[in-house]
Backbone of each chain as ProteinMPNN parsed JSONL, in Angstrom:
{"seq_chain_A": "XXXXXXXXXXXXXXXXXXXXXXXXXXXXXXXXXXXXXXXXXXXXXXXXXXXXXXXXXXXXXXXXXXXXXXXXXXXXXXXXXXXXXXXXXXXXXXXXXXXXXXXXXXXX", "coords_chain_A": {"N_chain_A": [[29.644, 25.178, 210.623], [28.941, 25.039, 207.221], [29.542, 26.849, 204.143], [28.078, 29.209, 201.919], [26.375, 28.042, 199.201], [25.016, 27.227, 195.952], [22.376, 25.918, 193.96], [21.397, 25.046, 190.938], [18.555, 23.604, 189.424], [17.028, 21.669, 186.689], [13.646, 21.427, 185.751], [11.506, 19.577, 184.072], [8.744, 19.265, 182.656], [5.455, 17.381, 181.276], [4.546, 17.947, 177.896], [2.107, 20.42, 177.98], [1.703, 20.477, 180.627], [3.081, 22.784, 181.654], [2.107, 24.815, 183.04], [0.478, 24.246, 185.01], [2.567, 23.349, 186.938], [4.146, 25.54, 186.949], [2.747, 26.727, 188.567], [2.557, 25.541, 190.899], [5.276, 25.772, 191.435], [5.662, 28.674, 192.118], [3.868, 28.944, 194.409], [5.19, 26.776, 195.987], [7.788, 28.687, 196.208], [6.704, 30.822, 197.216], [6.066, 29.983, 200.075], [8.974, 29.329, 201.081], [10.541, 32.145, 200.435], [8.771, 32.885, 202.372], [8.923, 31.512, 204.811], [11.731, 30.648, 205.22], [14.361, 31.392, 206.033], [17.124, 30.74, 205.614], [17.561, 30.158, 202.99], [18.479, 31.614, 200.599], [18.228, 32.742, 197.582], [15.617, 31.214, 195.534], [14.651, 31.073, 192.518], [12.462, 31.307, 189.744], [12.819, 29.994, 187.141], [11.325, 30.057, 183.323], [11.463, 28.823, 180.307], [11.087, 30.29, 177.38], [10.879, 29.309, 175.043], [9.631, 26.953, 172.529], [7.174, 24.194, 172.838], [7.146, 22.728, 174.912], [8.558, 23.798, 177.395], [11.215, 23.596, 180.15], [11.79, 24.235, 183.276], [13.892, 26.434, 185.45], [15.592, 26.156, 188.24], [16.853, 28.777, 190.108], [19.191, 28.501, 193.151], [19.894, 29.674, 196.2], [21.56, 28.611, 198.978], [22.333, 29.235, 202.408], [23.938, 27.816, 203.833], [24.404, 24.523, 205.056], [22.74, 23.429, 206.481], [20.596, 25.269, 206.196], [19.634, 23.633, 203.614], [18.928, 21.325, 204.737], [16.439, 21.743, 206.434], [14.746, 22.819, 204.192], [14.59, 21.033, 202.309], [12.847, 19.291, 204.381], [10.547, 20.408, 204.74], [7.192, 21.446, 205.19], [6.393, 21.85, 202.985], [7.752, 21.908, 200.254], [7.562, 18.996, 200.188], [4.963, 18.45, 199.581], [4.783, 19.544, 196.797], [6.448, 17.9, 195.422], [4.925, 15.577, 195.978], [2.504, 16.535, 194.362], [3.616, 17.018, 191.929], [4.233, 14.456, 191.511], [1.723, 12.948, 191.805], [0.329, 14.055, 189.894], [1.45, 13.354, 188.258], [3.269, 14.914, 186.186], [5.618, 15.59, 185.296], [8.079, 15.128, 182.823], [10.729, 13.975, 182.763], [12.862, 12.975, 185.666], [13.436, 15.467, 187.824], [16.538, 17.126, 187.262], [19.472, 17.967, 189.427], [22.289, 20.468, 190.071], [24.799, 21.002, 191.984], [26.476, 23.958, 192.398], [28.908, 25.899, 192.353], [29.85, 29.922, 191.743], [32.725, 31.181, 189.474], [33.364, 32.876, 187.807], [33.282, 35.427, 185.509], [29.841, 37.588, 185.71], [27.422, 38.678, 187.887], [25.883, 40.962, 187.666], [25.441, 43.842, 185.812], [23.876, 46.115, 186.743]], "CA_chain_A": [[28.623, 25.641, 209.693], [29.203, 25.078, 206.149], [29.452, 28.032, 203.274], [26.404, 29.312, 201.025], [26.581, 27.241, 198.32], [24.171, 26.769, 195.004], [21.31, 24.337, 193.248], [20.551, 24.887, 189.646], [17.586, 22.535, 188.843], [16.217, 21.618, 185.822], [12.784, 20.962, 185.686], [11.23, 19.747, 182.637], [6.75, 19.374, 182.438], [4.901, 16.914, 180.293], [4.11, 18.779, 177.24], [0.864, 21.233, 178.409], [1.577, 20.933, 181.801], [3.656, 23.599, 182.248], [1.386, 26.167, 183.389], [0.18, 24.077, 186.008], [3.585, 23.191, 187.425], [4.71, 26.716, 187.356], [1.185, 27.8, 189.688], [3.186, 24.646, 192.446], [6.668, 25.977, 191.558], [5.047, 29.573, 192.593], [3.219, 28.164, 195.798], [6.299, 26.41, 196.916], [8.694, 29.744, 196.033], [6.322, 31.962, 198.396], [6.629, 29.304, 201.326], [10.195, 29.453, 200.845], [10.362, 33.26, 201.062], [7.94, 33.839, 203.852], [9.066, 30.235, 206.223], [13.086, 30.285, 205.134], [15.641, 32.207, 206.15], [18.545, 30.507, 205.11], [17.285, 30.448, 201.408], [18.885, 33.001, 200.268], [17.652, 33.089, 196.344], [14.471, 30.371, 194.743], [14.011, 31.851, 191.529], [11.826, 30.166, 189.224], [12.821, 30.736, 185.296], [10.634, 29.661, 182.515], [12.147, 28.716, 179.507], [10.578, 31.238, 177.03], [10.853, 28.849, 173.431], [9.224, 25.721, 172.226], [5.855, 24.69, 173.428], [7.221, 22.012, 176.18], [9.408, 24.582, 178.353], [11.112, 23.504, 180.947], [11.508, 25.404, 184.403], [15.056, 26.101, 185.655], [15.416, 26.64, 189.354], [18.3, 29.421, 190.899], [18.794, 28.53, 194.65], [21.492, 29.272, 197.159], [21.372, 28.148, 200.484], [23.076, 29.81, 203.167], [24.594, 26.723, 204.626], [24.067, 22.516, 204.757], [21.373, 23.27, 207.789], [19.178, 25.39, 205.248], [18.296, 23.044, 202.531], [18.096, 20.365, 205.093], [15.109, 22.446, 206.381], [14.15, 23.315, 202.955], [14.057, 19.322, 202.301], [11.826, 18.544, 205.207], [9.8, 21.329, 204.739], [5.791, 20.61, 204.395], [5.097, 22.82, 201.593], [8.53, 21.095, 199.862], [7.009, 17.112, 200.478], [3.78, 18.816, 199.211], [5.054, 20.179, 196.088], [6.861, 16.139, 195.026], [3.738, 15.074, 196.53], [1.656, 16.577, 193.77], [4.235, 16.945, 190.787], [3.935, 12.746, 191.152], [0.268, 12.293, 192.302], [-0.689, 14.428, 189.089], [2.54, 13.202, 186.591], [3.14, 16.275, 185.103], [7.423, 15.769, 184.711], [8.068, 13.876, 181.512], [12.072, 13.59, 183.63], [13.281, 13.303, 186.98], [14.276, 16.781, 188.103], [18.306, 16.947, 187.371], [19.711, 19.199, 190.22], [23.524, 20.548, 189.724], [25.253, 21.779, 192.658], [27.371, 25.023, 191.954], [29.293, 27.259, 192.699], [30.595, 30.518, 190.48], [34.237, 30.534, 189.157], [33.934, 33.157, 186.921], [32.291, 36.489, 185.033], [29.774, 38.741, 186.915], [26.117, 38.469, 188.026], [25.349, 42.037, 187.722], [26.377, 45.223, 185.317], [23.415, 46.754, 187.105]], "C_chain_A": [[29.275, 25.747, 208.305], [28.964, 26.471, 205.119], [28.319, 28.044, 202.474], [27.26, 28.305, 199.556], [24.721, 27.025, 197.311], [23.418, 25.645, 194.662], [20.835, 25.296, 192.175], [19.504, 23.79, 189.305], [17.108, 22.732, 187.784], [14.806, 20.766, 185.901], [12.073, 20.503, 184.549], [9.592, 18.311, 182.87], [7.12, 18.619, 181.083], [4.645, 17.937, 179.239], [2.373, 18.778, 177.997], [0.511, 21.205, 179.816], [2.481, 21.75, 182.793], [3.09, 24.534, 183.086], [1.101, 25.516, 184.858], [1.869, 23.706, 187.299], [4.223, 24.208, 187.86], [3.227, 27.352, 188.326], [2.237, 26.44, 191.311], [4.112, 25.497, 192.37], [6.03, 27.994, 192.727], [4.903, 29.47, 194.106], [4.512, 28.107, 196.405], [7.472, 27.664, 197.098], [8.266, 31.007, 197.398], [6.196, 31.647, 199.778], [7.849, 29.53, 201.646], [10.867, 30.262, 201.61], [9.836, 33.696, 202.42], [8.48, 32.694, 205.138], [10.641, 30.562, 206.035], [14.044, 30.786, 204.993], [16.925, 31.726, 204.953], [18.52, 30.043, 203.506], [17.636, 31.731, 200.836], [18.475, 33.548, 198.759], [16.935, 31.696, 195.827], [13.98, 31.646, 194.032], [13.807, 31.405, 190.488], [12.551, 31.183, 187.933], [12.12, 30.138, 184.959], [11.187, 29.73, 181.175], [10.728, 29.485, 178.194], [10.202, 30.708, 175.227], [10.097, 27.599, 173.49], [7.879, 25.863, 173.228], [5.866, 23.34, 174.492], [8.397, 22.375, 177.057], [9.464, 24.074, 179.498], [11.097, 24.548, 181.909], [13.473, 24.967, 185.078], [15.259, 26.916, 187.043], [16.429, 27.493, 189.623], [17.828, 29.642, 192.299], [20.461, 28.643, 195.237], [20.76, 29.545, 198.398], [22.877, 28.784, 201.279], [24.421, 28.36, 204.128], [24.189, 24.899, 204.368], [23.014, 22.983, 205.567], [20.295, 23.912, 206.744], [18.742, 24.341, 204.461], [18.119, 21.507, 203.034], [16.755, 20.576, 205.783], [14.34, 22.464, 205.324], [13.329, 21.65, 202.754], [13.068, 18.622, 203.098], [10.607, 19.696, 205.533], [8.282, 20.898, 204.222], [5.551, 21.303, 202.598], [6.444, 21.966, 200.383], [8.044, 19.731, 199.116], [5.698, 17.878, 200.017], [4.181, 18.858, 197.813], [5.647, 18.773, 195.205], [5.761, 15.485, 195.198], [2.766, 15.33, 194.799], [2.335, 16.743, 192.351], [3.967, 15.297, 190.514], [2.437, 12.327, 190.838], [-0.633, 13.061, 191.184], [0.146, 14.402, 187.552], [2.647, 14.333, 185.634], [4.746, 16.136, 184.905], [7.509, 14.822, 183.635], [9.838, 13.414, 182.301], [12.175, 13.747, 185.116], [14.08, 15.082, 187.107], [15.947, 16.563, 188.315], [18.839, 18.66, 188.863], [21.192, 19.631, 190.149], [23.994, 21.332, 190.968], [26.52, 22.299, 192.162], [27.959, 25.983, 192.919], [30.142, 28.532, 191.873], [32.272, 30.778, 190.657], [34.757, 31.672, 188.725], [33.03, 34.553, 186.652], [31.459, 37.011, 186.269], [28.292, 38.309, 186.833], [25.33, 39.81, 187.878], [25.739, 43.239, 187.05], [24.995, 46.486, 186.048], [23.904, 47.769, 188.384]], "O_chain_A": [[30.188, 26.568, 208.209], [28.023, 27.174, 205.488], [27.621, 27.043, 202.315], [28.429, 28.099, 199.232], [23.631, 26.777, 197.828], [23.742, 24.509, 195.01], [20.03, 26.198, 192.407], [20.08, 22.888, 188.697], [16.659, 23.859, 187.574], [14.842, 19.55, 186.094], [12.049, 21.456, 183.77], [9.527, 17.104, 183.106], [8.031, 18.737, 180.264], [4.488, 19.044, 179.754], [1.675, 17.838, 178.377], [-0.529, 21.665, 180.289], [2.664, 21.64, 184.005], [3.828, 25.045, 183.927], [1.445, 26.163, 185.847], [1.814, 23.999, 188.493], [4.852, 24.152, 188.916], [3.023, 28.544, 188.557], [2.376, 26.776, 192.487], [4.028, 26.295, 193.303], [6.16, 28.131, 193.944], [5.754, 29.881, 194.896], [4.986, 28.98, 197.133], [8.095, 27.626, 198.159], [8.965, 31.701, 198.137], [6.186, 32.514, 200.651], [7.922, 30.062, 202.754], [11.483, 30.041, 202.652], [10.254, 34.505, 203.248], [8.422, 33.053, 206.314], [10.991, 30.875, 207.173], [14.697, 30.745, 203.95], [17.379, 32.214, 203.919], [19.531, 29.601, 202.959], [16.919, 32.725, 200.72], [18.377, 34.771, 198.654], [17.804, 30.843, 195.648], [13.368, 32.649, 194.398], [14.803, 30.958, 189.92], [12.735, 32.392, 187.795], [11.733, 29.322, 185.796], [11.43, 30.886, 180.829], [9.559, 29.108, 178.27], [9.556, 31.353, 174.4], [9.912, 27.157, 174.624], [7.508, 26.777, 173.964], [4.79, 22.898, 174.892], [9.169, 21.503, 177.456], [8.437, 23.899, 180.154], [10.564, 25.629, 181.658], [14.074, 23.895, 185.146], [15.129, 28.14, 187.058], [17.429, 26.854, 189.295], [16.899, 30.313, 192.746], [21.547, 28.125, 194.977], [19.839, 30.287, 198.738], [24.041, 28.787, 200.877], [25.447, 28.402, 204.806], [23.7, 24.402, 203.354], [22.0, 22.768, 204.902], [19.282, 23.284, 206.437], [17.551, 24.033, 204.514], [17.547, 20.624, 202.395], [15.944, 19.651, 205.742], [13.17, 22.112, 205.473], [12.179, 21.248, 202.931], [12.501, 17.596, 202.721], [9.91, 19.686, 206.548], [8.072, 20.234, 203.206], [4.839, 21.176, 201.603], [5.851, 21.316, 199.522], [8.099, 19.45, 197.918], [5.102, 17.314, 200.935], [3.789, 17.777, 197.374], [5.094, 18.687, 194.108], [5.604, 14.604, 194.353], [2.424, 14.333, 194.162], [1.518, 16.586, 191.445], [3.54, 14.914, 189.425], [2.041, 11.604, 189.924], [-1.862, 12.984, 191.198], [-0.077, 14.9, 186.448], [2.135, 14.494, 184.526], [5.071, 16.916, 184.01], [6.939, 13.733, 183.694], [9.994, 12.194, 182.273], [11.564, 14.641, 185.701], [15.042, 15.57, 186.515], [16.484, 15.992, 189.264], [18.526, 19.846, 188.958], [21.672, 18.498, 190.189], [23.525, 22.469, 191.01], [27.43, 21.632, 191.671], [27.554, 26.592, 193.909], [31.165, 28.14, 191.312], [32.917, 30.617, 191.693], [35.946, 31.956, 188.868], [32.136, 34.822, 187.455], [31.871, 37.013, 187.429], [27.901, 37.66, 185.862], [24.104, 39.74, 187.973], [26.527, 43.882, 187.744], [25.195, 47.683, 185.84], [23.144, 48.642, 188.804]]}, "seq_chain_B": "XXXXXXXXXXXXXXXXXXXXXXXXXXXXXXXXXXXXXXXXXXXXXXXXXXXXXXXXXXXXXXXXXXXXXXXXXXXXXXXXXXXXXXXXXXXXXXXXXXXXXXXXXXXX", "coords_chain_B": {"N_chain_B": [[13.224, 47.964, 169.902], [13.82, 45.333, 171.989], [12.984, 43.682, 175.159], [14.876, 43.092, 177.556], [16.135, 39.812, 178.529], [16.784, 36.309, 179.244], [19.504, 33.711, 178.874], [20.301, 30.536, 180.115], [22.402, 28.254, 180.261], [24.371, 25.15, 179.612], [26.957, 23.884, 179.885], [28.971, 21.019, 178.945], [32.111, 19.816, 179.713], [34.327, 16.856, 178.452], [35.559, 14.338, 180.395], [38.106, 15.719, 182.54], [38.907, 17.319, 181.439], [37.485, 19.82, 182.278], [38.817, 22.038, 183.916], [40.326, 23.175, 181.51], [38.011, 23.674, 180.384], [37.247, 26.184, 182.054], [39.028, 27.895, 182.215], [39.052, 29.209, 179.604], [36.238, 30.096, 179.441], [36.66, 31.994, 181.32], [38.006, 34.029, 180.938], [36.407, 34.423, 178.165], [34.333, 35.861, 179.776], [35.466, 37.726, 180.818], [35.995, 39.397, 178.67], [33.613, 39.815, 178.153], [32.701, 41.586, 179.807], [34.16, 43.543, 179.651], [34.051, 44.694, 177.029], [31.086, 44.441, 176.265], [28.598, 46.075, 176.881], [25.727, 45.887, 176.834], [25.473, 43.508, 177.967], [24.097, 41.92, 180.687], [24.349, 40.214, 182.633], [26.653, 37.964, 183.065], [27.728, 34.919, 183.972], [29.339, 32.849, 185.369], [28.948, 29.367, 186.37], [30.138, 26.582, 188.025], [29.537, 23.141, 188.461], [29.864, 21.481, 191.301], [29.627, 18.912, 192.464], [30.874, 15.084, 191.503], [33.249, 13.886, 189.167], [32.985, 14.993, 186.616], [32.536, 17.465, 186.009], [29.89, 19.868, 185.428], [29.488, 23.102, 183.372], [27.461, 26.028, 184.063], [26.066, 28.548, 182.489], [24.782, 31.92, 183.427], [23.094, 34.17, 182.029], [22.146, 37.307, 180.99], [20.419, 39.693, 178.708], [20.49, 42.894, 177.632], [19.046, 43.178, 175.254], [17.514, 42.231, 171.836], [19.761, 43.1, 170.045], [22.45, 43.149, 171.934], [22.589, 40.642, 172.23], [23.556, 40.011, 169.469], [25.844, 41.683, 169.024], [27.231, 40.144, 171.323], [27.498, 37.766, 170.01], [28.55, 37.821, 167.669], [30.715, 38.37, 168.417], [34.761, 38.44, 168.203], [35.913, 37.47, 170.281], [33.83, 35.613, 171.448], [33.881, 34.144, 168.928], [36.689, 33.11, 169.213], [35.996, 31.321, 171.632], [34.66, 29.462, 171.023], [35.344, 28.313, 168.821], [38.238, 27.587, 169.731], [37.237, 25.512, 171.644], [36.254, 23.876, 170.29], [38.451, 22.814, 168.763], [40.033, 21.609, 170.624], [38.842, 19.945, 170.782], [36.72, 19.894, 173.642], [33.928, 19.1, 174.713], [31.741, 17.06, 175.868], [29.22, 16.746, 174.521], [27.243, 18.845, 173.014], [26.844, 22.377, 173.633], [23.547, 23.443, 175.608], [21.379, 25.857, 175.392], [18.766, 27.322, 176.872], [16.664, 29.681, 176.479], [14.931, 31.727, 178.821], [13.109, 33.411, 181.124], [12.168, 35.2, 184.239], [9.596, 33.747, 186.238], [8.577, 33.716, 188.67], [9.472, 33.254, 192.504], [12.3, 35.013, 194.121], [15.388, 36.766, 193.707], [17.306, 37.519, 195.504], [17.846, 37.435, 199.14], [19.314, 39.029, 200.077]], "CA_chain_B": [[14.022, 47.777, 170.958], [13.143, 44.242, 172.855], [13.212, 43.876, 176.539], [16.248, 41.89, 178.436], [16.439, 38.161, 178.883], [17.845, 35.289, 180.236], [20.052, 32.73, 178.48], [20.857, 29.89, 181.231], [23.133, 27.584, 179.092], [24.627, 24.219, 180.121], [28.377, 23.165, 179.012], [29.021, 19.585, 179.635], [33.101, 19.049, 179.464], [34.908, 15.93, 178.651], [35.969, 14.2, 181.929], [39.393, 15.616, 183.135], [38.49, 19.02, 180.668], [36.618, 21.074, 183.221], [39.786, 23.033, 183.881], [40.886, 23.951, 180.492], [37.222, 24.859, 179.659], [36.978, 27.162, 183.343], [40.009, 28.793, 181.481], [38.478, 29.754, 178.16], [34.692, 30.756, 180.109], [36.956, 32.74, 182.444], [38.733, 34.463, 179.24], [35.408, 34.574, 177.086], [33.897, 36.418, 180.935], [36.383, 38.714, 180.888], [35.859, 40.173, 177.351], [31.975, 40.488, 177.739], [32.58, 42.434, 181.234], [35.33, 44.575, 178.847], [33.556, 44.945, 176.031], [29.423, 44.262, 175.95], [27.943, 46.808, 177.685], [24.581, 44.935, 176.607], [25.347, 41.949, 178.297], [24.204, 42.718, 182.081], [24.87, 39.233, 183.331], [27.29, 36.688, 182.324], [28.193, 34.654, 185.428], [30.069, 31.0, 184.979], [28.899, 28.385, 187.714], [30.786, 25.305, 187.957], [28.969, 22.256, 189.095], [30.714, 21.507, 192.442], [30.241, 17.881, 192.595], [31.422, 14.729, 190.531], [34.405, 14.205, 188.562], [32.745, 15.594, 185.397], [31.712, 18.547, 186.378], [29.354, 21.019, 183.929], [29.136, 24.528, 183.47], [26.428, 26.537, 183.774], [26.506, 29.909, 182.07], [23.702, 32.696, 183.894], [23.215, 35.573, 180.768], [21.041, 38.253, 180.636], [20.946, 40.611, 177.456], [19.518, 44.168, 177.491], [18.162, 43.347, 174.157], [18.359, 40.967, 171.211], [20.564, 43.665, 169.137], [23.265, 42.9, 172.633], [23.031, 39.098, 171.837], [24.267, 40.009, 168.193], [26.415, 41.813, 169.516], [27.931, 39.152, 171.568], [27.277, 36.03, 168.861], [29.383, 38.09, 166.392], [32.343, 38.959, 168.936], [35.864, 37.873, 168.162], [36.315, 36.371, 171.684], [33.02, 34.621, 171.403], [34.206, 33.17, 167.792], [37.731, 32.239, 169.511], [35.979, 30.53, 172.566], [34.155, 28.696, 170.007], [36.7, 27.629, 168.147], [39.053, 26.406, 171.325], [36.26, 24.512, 172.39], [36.056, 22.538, 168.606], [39.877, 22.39, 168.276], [41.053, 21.072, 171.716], [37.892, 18.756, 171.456], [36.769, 19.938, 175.198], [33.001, 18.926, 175.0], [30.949, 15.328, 175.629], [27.937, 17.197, 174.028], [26.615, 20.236, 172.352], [26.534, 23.418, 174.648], [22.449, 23.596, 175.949], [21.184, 26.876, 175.654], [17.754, 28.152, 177.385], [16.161, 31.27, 176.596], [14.383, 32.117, 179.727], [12.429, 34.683, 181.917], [11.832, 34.71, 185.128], [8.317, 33.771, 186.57], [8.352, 33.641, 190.709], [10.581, 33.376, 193.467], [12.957, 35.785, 194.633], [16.522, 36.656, 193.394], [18.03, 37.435, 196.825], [17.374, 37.982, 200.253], [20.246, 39.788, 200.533]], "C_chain_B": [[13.374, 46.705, 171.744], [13.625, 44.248, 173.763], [14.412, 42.753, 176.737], [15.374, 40.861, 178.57], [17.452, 37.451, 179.405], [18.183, 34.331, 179.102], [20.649, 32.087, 179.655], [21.463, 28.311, 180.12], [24.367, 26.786, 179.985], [25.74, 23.373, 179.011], [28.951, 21.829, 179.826], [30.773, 19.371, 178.97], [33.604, 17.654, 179.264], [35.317, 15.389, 179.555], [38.005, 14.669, 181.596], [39.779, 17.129, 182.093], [38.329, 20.144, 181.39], [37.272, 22.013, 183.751], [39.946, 23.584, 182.757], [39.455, 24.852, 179.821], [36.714, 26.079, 180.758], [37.748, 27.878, 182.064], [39.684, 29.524, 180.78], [37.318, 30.785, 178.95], [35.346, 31.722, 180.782], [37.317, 33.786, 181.321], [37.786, 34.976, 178.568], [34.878, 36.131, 178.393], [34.521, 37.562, 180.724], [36.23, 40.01, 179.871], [34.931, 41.052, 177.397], [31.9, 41.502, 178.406], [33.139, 44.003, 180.44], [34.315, 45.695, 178.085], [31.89, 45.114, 175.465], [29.052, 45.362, 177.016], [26.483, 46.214, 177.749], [24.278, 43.92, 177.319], [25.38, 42.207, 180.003], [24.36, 41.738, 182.857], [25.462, 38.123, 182.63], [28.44, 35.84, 183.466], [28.429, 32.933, 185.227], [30.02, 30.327, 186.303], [29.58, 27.192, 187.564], [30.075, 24.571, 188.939], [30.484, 21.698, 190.372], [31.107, 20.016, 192.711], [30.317, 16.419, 191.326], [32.604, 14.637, 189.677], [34.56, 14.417, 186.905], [31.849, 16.671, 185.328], [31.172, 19.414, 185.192], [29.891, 22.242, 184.834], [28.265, 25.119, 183.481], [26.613, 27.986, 183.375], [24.594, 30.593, 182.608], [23.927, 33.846, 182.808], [22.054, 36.187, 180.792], [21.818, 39.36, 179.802], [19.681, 41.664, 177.538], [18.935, 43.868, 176.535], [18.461, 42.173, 173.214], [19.677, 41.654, 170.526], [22.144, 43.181, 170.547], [23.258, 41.327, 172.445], [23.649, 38.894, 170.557], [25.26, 40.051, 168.567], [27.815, 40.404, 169.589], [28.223, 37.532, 170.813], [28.546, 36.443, 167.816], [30.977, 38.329, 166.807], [33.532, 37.822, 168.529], [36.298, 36.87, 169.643], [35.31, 35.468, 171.921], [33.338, 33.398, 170.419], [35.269, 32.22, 168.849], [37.277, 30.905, 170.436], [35.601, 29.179, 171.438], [35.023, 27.616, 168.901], [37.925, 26.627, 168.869], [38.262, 25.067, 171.227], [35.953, 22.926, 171.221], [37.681, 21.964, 168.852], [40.434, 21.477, 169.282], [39.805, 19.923, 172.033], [37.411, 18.359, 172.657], [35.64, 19.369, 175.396], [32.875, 17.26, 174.933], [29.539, 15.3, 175.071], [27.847, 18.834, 173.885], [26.192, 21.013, 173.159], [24.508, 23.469, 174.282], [21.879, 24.48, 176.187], [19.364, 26.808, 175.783], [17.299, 29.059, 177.414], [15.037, 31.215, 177.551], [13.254, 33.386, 180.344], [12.276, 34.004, 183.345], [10.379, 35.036, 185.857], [7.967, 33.169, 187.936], [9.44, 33.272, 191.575], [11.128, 34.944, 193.521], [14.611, 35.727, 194.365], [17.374, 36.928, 194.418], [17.632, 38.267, 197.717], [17.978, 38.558, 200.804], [20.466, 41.648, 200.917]], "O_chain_B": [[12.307, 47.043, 172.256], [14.762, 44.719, 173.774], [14.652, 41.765, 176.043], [14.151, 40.931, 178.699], [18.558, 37.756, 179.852], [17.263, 34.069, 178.327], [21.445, 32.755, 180.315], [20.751, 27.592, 179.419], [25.123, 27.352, 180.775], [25.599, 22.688, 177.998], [29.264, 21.727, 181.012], [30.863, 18.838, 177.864], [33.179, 17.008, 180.222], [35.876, 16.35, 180.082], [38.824, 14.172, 180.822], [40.824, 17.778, 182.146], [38.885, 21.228, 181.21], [36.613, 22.969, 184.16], [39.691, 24.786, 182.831], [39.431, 25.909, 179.19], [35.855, 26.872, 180.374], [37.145, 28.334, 181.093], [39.897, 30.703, 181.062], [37.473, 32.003, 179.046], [34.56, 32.645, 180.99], [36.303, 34.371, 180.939], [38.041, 36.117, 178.184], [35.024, 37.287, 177.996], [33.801, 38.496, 180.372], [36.311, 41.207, 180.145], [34.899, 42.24, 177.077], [31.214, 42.439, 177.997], [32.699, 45.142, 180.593], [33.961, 46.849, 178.325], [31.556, 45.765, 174.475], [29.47, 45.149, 178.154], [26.06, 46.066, 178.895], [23.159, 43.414, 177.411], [26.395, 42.597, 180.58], [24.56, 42.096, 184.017], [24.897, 37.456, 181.764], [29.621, 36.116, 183.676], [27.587, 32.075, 184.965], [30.808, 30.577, 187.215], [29.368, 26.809, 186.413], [29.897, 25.022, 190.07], [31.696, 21.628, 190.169], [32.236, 19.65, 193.037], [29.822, 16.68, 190.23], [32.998, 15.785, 189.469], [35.517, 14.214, 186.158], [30.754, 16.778, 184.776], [31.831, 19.649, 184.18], [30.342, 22.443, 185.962], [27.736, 24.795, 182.417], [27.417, 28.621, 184.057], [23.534, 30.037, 182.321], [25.024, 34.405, 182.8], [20.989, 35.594, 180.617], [22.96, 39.812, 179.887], [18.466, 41.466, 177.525], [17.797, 44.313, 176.682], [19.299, 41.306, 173.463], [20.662, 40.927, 170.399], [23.106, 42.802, 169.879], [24.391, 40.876, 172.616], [24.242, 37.836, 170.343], [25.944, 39.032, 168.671], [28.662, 39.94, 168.827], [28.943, 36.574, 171.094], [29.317, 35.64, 167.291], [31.992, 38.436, 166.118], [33.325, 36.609, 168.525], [36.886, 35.793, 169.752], [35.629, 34.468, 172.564], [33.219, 32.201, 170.677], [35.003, 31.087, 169.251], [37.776, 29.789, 170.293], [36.281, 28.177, 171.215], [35.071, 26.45, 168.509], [38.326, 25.484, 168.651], [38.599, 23.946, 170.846], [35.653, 21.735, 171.31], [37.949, 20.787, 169.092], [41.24, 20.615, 168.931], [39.706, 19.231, 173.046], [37.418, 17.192, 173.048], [35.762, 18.771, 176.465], [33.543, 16.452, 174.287], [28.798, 14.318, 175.06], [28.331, 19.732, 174.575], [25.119, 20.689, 173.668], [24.072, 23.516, 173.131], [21.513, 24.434, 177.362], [18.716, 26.293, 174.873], [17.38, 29.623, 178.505], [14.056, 30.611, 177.117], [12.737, 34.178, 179.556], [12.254, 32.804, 183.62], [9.985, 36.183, 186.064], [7.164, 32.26, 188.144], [10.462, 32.937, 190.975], [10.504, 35.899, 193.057], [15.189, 34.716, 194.764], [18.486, 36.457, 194.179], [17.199, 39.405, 197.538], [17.686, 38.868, 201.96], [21.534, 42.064, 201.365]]}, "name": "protein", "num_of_chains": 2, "seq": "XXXXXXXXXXXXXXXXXXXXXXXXXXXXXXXXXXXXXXXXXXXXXXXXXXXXXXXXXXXXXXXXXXXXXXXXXXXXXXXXXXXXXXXXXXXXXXXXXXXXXXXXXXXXXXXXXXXXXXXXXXXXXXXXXXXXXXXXXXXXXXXXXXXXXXXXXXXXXXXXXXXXXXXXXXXXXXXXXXXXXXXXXXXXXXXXXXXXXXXXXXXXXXXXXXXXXXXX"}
């Protein structure tokens, strides 16, 4: 069984179809939660400037077996399904696998 | 007094760099943890695969007066300065001002 390990994604919406992209990103985030254990954090950001914001995903997966679940997941293939079938990305989603090195995630 | 945010900010090294700029981010990390009380997340991801790996910097700031703060610090200038002098980048650090709008930050 492999170690938890990260996915930063950048998402980045046609200009004015952010809103609708973030109501899928939503959808697919509460499948996630309620079907997927080994998801350990999908947390949508919204880039907060300019008026074609992208969306920047924070995900860690508990292992290689979660986000090959995650990947064959319906609500997943739903979610590519309708980002295409209604062209709302002006880019291919860039995805960065991570892991941290450094500094702190929390002074809370 | 303005509410906390997210800066999610994307450092793209030179190939065969991505060590000397861990170094600095680890260094710059160190300071904010020291010194910002403002600054309630500042967490350095390193892209895992590739042999030009980015950085991703995770920041959240109690306020904007804690992003002064940190814009005006001496260890922010120095990183800044490294980063020009030793010519570490292949492009202009990518900063994101954020929020976050669904998912879940951990199921932990």
């Amino acid at each position: 069984m492999s170690e938890p390990f990260d996915i930063i994604a950048v998402i980045t919406p046609k200009p004015g179809k952010a809103d609708r992209v973030q109501e899928l990103l939503e959808t697919a985030a509460a499948a996630v939660k309620a079907n997927e254990p080994g998801v350990l954090r999908y947390h949508v950001q919204r880039e907060t400037k300019g008026d074609a914001p992208v969306f920047i995903m924070l995900e860690t997966y508990k292992n290689k077996e979660a986000l090959g679940v995650h990947g064959a997941s319906p609500d997943f293939k739903a979610l590519g399904r309708a980002l295409k079938k209604e062209d709302l990305l002006a880019a291919p989603m860039k995805a960065y696998f991570t892991k941290e090195v450094g500094g702190y995630a929390s002074k809370l």
